[in-house]
C-alpha positions as CSV (number, residue, x, y, z in Angstrom):
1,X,-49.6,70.7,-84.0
2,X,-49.1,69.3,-87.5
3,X,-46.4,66.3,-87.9
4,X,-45.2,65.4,-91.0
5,X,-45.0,61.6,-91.7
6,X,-41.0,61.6,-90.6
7,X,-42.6,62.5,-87.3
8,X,-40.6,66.1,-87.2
9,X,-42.6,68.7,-86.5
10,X,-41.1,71.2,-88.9
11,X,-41.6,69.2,-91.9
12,X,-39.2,71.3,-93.9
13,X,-36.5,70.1,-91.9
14,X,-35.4,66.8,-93.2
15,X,-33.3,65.6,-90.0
16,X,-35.0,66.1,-86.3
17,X,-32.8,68.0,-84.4
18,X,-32.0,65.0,-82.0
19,X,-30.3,63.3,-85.6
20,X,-28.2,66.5,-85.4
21,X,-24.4,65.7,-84.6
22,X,-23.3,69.1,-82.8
23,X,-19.9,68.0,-84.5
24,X,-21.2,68.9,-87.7
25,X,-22.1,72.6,-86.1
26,X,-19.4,73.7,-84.0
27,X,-15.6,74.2,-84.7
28,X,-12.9,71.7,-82.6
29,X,-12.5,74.7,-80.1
30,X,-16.0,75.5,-79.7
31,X,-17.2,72.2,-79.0
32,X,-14.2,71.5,-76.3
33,X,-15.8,75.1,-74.6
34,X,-19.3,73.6,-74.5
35,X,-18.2,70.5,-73.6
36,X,-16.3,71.7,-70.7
37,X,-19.2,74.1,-69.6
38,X,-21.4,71.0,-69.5
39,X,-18.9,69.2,-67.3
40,X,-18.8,72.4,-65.3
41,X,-22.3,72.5,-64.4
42,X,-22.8,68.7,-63.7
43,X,-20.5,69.4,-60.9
44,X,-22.4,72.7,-59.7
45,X,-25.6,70.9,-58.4
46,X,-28.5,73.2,-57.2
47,X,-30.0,72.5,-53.8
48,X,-33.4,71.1,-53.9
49,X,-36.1,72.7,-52.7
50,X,-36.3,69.8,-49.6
51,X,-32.9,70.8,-49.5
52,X,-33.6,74.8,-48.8
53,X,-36.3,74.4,-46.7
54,X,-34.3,72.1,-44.6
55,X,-31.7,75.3,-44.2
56,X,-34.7,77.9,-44.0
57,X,-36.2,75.3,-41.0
58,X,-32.4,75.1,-39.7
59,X,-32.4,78.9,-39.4
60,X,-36.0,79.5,-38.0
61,X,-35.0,77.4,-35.0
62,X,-31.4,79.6,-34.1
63,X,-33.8,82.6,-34.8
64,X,-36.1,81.2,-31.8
65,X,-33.9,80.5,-30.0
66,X,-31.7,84.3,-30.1
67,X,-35.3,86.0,-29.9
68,X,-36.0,83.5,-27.1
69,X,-32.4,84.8,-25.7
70,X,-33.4,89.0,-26.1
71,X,-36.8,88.7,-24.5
72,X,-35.0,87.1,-21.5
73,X,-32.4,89.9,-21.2
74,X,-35.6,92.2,-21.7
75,X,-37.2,90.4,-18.9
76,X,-34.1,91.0,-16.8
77,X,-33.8,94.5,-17.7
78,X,-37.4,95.2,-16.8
79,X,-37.2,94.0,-13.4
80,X,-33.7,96.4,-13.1
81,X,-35.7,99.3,-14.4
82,X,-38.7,98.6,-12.0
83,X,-35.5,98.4,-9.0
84,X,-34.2,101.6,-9.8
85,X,-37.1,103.2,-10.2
86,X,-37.2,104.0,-14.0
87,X,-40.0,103.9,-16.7
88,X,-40.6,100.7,-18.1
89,X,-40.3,102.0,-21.5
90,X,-38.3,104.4,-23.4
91,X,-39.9,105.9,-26.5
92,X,-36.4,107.7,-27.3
93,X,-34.6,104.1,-26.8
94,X,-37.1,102.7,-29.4
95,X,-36.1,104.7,-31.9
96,X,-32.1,104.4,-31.3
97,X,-33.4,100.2,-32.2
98,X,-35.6,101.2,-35.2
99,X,-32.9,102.7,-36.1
100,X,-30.1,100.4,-35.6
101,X,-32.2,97.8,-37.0
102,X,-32.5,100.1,-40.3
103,X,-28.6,100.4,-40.6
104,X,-27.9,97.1,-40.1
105,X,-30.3,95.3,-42.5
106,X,-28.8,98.3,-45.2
107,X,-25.8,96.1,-44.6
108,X,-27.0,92.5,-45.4
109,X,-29.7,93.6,-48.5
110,X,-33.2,94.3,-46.3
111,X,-35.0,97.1,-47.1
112,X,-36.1,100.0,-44.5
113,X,-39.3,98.7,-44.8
114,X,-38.2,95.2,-43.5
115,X,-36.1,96.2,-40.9
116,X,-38.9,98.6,-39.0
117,X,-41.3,95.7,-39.4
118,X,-38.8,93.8,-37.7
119,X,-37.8,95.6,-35.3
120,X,-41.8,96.6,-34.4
121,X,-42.5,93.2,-33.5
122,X,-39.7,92.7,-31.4
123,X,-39.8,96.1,-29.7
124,X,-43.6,95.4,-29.0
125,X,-42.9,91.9,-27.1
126,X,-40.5,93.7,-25.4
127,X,-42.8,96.5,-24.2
128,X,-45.6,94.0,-23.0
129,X,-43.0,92.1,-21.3
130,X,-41.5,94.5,-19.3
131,X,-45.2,95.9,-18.7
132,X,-46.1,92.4,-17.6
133,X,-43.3,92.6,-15.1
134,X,-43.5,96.1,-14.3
135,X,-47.1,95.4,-13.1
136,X,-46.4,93.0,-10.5
């Protein structure tokens, strides 16, 4: 990069930008406009990324601990099933959660995609689980 001896880069430019006055460029109510959006985003700090993995670290741990909650009720509807006399697992139930799982990630922004692979791993805890406890 070439330097001209004022030290400005652009040597046809006789002023750097930083000697630039934005006075001289902007009309009385443009420059109370910029100077309020300036004002405006000092106040509106972004989270750092410490900051966001804090809340994604915060989340993961209520997310244990509700999965940690289902495959307990799973565990406790196993051993009812196994009482009763039923089949431990329900391919036509599976889908009624696949699907469920499908309509309510459509409501929060998750694709299809992301709400069988979801729903998947859950439902396949759940099934060796219950097969765990079913085989006892």
């Amino acid at each position: 990069m070439h330097r001209s001896v004022s030290g400005n880069i652009f040597p046809f430019r006789k002023k750097a930008l930083s000697d630039r006055s934005p006075r001289r460029y902007f009309s009385k109510k443009q420059q109370l406009i910029l100077g309020r959006a300036i004002r405006e985003q000092e106040l509106v700090r972004l989270p750092s990324v410490d900051e966001i993995r804090e809340q994604i670290e915060d989340i993961d741990k209520q997310l244990i601990d509700l999965i940690a909650t289902r495959m307990e009720l799973t565990d406790e509807l196993a051993r009812e099933k196994k009482h009763s006399a039923k089949e431990y697992w329900d391919s036509k139930k599976e889908r009624e959660v696949i699907d469920r799982y499908a309509e309510l990630c459509e409501e929060v922004s998750l694709s299809e995609w992301e709400a069988k692979l979801i729903a998947e791993v859950l439902l396949k805890i759940s099934k060796e689980r219950q097969k765990e406890i079913y085989d006892k």
